[in-house]
PQR file of N, CA, C, O and H, with PARSE charges and radii, in Angstrom:
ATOM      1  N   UNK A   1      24.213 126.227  22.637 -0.4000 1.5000
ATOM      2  CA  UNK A   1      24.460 126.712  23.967 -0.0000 2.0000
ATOM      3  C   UNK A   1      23.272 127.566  24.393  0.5500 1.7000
ATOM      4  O   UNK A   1      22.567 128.043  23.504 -0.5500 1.4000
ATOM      5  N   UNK A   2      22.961 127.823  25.787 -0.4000 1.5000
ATOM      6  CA  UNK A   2      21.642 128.208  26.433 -0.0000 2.0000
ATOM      7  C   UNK A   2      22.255 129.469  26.586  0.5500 1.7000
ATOM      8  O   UNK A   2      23.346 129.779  26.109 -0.5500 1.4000
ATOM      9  H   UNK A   2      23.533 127.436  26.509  0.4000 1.0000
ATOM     10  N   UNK A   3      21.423 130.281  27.354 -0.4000 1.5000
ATOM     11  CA  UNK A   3      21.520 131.549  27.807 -0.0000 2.0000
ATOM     12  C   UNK A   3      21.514 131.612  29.173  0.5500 1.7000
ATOM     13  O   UNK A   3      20.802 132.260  29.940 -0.5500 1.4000
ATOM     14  H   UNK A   3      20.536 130.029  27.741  0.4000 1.0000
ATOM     15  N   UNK A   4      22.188 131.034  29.318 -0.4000 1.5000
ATOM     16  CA  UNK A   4      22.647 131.038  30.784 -0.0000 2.0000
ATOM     17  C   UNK A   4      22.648 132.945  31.259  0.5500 1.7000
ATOM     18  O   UNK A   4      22.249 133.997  30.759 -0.5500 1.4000
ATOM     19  H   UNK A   4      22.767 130.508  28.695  0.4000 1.0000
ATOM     20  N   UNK A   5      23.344 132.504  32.477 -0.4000 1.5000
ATOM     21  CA  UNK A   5      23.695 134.605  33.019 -0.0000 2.0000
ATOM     22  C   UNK A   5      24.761 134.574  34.167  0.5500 1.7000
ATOM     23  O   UNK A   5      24.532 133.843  35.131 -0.5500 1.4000
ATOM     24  H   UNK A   5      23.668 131.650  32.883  0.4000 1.0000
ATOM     25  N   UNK A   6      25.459 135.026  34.145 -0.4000 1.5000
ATOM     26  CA  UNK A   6      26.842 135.115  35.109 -0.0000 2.0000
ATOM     27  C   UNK A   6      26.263 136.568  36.096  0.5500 1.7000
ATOM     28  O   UNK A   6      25.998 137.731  35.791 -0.5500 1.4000
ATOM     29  H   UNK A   6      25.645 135.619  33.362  0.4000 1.0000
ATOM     30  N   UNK A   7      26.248 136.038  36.976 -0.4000 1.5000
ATOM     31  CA  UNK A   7      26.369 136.780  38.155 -0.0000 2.0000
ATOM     32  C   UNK A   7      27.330 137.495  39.205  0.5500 1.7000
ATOM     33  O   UNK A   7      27.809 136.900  40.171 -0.5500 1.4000
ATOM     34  H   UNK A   7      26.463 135.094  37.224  0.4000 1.0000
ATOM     35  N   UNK A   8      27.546 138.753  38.928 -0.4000 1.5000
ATOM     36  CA  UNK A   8      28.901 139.146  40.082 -0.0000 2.0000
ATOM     37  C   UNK A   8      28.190 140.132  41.099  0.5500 1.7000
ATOM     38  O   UNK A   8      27.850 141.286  40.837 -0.5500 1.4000
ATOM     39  H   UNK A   8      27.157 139.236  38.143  0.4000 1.0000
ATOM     40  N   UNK A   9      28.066 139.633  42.013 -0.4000 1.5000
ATOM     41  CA  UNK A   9      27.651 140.286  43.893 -0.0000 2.0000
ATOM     42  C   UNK A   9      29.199 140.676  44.536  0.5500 1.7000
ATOM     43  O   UNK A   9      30.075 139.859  44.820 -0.5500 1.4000
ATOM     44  H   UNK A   9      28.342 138.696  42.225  0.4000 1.0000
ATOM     45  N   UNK A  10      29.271 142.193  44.681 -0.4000 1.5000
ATOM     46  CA  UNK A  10      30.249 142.579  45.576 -0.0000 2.0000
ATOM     47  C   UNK A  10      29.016 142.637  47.292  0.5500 1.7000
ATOM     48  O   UNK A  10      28.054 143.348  47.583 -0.5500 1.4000
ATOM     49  H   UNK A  10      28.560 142.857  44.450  0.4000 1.0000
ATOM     50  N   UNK A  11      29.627 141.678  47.912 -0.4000 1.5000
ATOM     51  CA  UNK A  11      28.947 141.770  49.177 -0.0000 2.0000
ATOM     52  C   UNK A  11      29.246 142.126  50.412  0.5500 1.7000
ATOM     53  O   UNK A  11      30.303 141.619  50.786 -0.5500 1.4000
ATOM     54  H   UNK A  11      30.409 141.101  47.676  0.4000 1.0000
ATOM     55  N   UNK A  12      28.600 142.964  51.380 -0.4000 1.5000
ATOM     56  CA  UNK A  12      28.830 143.615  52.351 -0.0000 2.0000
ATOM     57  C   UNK A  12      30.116 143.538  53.037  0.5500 1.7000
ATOM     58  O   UNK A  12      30.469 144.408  53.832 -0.5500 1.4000
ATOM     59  H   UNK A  12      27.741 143.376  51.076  0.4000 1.0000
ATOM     60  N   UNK A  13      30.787 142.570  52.764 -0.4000 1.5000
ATOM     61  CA  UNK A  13      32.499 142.095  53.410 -0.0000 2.0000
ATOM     62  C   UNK A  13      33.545 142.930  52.675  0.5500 1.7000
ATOM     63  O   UNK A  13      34.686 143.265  52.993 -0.5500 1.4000
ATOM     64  H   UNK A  13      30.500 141.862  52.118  0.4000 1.0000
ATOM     65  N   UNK A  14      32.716 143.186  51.468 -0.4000 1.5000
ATOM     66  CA  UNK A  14      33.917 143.348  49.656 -0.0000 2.0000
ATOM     67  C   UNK A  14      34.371 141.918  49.467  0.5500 1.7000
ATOM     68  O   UNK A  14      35.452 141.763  48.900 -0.5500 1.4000
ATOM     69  H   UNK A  14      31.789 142.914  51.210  0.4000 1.0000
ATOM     70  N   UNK A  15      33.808 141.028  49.798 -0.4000 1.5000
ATOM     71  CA  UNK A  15      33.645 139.899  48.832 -0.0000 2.0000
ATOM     72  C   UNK A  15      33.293 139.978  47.509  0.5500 1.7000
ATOM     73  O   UNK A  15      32.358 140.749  47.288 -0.5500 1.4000
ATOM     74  H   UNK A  15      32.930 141.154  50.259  0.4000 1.0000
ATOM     75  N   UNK A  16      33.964 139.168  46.160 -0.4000 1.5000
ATOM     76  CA  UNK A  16      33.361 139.127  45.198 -0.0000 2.0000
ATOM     77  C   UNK A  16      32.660 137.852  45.225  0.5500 1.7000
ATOM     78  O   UNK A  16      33.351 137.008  45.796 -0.5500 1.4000
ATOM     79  H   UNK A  16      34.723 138.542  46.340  0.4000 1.0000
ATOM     80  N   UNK A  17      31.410 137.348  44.768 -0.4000 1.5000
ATOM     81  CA  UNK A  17      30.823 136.022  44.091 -0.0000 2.0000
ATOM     82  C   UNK A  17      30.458 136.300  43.182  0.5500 1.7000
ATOM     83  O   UNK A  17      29.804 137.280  42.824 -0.5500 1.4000
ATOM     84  H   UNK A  17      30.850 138.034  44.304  0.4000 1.0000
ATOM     85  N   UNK A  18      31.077 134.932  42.356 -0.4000 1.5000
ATOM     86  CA  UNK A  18      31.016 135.003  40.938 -0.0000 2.0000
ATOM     87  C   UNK A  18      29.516 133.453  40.973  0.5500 1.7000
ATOM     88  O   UNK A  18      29.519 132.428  41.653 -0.5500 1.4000
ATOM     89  H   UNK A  18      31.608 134.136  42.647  0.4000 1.0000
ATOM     90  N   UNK A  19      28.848 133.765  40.326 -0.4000 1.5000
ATOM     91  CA  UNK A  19      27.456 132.731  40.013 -0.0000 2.0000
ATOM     92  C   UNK A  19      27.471 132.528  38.407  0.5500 1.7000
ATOM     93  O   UNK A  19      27.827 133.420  37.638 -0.5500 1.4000
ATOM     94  H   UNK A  19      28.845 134.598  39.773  0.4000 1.0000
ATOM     95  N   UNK A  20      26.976 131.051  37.933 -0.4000 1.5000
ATOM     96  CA  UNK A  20      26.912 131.199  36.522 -0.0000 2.0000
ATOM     97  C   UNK A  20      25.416 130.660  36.984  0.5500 1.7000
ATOM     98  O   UNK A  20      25.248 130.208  38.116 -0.5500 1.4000
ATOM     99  H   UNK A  20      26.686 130.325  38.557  0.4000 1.0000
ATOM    100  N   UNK A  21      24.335 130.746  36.008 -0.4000 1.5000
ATOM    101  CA  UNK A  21      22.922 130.143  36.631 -0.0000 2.0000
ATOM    102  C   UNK A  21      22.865 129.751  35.268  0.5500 1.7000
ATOM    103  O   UNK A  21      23.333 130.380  34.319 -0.5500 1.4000
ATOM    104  H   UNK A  21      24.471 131.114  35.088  0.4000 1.0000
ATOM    105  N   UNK A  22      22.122 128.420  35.229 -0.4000 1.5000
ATOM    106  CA  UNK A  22      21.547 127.942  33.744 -0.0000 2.0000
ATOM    107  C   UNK A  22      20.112 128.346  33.209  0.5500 1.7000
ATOM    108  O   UNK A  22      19.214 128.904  33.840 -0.5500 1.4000
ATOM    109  H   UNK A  22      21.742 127.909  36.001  0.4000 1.0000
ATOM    110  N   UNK A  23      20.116 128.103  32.440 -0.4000 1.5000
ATOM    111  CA  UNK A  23      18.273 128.435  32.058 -0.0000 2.0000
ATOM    112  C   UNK A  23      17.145 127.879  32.991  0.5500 1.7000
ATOM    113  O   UNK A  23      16.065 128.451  33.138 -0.5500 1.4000
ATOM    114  H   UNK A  23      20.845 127.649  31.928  0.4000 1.0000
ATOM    115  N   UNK A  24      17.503 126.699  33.612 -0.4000 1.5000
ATOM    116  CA  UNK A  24      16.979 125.951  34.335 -0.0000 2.0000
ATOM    117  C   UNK A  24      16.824 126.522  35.723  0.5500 1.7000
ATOM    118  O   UNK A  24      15.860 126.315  36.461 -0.5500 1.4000
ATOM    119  H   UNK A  24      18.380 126.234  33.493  0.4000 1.0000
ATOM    120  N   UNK A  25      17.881 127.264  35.998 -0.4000 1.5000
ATOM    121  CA  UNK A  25      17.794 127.727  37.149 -0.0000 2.0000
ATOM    122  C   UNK A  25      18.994 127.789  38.129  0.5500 1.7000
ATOM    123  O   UNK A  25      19.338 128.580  39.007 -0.5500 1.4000
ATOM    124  H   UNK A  25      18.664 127.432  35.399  0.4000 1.0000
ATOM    125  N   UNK A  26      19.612 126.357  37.503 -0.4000 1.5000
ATOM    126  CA  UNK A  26      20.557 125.903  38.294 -0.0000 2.0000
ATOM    127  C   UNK A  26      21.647 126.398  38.319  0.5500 1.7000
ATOM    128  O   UNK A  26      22.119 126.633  37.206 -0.5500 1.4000
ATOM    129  H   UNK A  26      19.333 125.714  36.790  0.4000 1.0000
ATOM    130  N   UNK A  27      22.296 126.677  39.240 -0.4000 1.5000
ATOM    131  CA  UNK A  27      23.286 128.038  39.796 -0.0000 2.0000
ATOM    132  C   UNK A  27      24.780 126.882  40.619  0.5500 1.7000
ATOM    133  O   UNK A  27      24.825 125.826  41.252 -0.5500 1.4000
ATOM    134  H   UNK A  27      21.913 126.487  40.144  0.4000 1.0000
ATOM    135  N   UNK A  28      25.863 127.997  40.053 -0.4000 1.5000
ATOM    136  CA  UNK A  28      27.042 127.022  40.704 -0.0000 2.0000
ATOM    137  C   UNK A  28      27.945 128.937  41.095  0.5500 1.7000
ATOM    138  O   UNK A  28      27.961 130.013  40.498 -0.5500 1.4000
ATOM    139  H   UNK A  28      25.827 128.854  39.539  0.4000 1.0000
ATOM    140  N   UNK A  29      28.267 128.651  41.794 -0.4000 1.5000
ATOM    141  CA  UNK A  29      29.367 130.009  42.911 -0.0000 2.0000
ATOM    142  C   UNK A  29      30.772 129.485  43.603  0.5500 1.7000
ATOM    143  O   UNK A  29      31.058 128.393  44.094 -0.5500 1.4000
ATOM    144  H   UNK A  29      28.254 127.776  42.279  0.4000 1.0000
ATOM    145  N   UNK A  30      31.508 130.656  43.450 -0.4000 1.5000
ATOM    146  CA  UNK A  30      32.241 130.913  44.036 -0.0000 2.0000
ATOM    147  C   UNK A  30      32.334 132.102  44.349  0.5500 1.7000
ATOM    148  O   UNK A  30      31.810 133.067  43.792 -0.5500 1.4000
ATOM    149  H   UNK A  30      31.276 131.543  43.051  0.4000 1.0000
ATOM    150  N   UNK A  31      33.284 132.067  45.631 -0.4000 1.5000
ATOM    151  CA  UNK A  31      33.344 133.256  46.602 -0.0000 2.0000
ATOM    152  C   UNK A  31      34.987 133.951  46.583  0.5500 1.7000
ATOM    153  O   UNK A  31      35.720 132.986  46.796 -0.5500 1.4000
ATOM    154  H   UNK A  31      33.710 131.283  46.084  0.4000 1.0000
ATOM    155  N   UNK A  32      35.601 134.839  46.466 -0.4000 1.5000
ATOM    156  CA  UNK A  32      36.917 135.277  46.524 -0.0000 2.0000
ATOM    157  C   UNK A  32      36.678 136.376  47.458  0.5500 1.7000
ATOM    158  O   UNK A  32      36.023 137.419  47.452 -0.5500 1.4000
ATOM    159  H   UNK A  32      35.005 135.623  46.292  0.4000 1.0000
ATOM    160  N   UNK A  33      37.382 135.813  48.191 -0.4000 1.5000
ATOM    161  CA  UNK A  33      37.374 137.010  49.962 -0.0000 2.0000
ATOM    162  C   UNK A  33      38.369 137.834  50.377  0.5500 1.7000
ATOM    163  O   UNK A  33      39.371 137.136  50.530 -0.5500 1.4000
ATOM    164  H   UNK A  33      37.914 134.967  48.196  0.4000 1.0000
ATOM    165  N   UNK A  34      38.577 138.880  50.616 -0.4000 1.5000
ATOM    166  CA  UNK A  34      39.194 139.908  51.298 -0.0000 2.0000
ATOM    167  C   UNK A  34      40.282 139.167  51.863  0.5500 1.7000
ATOM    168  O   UNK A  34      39.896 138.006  52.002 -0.5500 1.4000
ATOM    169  H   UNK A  34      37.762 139.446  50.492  0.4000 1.0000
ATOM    170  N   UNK A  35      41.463 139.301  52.251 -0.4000 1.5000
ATOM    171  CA  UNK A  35      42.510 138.755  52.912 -0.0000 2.0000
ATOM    172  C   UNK A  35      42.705 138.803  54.198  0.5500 1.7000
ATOM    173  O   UNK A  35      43.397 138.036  54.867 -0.5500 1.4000
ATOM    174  H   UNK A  35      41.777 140.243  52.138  0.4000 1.0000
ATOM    175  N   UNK A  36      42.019 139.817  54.592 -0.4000 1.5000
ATOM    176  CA  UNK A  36      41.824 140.236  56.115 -0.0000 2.0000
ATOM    177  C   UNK A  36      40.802 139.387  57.144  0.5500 1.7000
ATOM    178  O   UNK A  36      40.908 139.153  58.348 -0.5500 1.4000
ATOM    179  H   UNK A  36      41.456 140.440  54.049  0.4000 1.0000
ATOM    180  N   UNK A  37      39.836 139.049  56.232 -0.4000 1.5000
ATOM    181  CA  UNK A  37      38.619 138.027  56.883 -0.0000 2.0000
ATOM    182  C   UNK A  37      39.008 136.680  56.873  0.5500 1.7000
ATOM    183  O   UNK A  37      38.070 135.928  57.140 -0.5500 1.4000
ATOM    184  H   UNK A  37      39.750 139.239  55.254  0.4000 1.0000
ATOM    185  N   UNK A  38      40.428 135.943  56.583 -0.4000 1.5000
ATOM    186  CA  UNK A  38      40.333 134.504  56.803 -0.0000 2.0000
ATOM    187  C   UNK A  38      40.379 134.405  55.559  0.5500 1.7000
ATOM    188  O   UNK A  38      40.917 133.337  55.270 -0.5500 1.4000
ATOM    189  H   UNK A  38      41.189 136.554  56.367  0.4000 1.0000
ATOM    190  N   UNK A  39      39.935 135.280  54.212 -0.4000 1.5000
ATOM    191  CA  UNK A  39      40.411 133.989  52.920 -0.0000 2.0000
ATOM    192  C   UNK A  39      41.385 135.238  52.205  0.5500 1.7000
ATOM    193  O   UNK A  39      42.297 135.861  52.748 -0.5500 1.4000
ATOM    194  H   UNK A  39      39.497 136.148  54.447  0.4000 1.0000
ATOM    195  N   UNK A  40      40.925 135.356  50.970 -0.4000 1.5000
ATOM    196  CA  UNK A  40      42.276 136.202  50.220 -0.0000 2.0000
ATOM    197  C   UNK A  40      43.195 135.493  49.485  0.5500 1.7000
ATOM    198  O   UNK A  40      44.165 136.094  49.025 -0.5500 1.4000
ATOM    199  H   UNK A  40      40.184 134.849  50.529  0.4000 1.0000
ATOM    200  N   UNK A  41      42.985 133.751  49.208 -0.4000 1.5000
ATOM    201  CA  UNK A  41      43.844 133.221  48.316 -0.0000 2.0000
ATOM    202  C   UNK A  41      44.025 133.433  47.834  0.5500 1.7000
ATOM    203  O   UNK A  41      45.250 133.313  47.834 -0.5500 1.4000
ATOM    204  H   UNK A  41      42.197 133.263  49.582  0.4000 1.0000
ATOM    205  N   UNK A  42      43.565 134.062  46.605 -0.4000 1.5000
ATOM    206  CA  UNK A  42      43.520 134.805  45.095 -0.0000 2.0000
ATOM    207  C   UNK A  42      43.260 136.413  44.871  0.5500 1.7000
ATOM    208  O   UNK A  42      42.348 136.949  44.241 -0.5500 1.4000
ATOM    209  H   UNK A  42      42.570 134.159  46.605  0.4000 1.0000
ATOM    210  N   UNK A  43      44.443 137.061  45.650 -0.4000 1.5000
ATOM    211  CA  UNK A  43      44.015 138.585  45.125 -0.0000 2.0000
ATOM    212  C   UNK A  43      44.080 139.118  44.076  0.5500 1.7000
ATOM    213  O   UNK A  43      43.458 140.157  43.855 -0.5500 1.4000
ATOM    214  H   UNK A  43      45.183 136.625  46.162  0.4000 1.0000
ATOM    215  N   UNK A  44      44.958 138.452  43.053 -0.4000 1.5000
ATOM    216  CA  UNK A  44      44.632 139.211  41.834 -0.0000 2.0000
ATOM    217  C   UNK A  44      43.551 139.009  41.247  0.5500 1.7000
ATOM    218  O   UNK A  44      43.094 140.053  40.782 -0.5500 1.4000
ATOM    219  H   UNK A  44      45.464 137.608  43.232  0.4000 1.0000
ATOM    220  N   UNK A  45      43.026 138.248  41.089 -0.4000 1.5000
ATOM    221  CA  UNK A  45      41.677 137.168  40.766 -0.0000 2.0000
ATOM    222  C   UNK A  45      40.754 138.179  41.138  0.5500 1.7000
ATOM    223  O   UNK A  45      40.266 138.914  40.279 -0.5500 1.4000
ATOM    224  H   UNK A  45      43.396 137.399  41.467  0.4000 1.0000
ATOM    225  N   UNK A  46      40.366 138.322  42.794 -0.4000 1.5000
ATOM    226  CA  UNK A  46      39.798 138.908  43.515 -0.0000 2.0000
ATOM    227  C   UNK A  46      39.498 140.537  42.826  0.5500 1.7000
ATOM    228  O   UNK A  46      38.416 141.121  42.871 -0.5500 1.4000
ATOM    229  H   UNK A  46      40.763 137.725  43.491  0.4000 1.0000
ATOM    230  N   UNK A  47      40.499 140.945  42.332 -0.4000 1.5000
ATOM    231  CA  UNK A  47      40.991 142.612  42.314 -0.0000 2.0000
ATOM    232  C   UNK A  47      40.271 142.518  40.414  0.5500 1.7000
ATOM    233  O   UNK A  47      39.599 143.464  40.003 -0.5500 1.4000
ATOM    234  H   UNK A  47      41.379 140.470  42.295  0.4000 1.0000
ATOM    235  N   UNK A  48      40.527 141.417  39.593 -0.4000 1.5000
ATOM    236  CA  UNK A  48      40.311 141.410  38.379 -0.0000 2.0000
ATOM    237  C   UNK A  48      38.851 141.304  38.302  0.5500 1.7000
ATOM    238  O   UNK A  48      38.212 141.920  37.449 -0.5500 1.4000
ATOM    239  H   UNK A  48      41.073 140.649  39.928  0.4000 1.0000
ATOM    240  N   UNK A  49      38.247 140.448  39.274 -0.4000 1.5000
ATOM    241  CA  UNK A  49      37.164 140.573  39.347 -0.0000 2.0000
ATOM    242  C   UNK A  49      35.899 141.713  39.541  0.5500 1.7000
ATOM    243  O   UNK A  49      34.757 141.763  39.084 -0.5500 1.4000
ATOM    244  H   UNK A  49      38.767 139.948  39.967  0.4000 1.0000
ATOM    245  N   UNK A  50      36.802 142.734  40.584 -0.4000 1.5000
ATOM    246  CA  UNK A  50      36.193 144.391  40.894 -0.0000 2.0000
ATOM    247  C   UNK A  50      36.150 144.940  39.694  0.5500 1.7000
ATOM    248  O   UNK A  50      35.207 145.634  39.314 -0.5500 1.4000
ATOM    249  H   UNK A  50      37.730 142.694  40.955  0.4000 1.0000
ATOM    250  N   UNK A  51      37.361 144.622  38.878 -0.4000 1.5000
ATOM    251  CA  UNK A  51      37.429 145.717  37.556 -0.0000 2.0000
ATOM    252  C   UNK A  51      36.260 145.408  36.369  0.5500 1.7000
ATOM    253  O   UNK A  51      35.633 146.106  35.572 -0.5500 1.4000
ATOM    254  H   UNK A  51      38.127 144.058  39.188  0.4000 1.0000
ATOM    255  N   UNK A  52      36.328 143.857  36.727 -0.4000 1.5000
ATOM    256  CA  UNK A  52      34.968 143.355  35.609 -0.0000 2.0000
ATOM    257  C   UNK A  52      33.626 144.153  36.376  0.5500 1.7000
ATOM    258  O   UNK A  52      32.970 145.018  35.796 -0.5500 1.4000
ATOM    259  H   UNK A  52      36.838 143.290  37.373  0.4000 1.0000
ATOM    260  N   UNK A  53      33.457 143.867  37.250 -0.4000 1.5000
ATOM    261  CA  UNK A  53      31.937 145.030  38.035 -0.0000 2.0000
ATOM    262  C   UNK A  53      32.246 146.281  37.914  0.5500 1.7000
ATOM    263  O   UNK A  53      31.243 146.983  37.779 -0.5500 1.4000
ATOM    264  H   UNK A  53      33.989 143.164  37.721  0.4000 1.0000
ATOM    265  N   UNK A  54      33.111 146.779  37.908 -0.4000 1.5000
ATOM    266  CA  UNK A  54      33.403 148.470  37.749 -0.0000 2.0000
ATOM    267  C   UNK A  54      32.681 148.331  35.874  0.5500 1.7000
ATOM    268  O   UNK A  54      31.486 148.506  35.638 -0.5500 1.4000
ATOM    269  H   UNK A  54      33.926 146.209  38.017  0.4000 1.0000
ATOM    270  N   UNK A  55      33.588 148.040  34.925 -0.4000 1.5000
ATOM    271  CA  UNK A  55      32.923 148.161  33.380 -0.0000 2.0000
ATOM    272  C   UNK A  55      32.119 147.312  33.249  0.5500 1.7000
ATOM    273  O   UNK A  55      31.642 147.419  32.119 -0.5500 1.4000
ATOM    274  H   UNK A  55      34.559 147.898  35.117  0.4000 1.0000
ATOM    275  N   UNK A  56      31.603 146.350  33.885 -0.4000 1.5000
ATOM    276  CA  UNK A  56      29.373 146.012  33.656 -0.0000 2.0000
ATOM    277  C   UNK A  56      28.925 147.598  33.883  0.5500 1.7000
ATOM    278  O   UNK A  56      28.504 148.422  33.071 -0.5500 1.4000
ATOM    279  H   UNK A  56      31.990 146.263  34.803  0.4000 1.0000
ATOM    280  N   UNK A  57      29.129 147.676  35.008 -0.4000 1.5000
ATOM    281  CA  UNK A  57      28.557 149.087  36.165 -0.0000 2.0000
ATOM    282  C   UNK A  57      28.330 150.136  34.859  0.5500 1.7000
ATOM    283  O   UNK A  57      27.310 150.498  34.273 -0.5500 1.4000
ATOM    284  H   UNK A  57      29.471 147.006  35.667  0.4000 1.0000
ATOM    285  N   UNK A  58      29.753 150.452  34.681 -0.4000 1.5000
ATOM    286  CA  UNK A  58      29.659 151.821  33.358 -0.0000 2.0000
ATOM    287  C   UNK A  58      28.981 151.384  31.953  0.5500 1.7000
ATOM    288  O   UNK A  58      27.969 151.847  31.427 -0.5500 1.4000
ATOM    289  H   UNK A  58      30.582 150.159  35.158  0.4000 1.0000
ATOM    290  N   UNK A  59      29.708 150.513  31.573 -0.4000 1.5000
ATOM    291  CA  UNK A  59      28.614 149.681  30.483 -0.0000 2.0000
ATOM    292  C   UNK A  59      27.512 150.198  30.495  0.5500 1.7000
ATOM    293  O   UNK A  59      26.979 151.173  29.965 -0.5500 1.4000
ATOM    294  H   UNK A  59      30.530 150.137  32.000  0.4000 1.0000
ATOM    295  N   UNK A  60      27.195 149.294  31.274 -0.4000 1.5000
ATOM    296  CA  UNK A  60      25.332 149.260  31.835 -0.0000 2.0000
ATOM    297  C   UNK A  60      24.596 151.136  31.993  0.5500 1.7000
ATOM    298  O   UNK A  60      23.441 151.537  31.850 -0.5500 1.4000
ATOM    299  H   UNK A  60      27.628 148.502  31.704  0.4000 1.0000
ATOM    300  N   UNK A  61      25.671 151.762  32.280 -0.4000 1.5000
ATOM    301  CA  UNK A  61      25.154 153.226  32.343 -0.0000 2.0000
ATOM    302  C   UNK A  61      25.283 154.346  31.001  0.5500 1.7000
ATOM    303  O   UNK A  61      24.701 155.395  30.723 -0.5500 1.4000
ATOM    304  H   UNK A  61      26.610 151.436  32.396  0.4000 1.0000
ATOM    305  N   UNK A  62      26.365 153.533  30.341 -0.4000 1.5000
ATOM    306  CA  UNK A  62      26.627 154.439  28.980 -0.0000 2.0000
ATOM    307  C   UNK A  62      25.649 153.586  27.949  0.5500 1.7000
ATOM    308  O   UNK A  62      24.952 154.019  27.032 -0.5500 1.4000
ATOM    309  H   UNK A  62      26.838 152.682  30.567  0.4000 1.0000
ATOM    310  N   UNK A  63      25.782 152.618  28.278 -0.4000 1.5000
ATOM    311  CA  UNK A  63      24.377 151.525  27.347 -0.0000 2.0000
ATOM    312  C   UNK A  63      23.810 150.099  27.400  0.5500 1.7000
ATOM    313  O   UNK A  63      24.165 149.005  26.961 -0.5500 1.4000
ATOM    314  H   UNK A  63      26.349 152.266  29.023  0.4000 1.0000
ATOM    315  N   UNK A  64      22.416 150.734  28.374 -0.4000 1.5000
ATOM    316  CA  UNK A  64      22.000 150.216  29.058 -0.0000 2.0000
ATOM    317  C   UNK A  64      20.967 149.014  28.099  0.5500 1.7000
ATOM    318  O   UNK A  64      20.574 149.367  26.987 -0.5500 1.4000
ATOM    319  H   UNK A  64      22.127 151.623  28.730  0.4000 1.0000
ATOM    320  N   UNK A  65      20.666 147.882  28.538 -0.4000 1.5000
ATOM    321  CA  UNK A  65      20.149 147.206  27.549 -0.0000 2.0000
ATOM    322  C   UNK A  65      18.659 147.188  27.807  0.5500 1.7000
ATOM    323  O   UNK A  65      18.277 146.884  28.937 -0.5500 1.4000
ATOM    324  H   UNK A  65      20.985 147.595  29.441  0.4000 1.0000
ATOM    325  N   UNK A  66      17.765 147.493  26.842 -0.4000 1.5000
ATOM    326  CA  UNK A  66      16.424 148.200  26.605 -0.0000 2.0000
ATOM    327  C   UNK A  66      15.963 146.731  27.233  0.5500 1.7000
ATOM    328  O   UNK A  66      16.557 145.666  27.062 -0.5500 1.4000
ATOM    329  H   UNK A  66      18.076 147.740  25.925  0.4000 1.0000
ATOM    330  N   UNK A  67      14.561 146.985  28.125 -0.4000 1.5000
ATOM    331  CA  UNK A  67      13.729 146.162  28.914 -0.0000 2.0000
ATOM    332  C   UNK A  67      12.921 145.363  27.848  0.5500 1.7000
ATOM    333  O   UNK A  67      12.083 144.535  28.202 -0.5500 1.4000
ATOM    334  H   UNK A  67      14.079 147.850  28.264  0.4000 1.0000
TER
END
């Protein structure tokens, strides 16, 4: 298996997108949207997803991975 990299963008809406990108480059997304803007199918999804960016976020600040 490659080393791919998963991508999570909370974006200006509070949209989450979730991205997986391959080594290659090549990138596949989805979007889970606010309920208020027209989507919101999946709020728990949506809400599980914030909590995964909240502990990267702290992770990343209690131990951060050397450059």
């Amino acid at each position: 298996m490659g080393k791919g990299r998963l991508r999570l963008i909370l974006d200006g809406d509070s949209d989450v997108c979730v991205a997986v990108i391959s080594d290659e480059g090549e990138m596949a997304d989805v979007e889970f949207c606010v309920p208020f803007s027209g989507g919101g199918r999946s709020p728990k999804v949506r809400e599980a997803l914030l909590n995964l960016c909240r502990a990267i976020r702290e992770e990343n600040e209690t131990n951060p991975i050397p450059d």
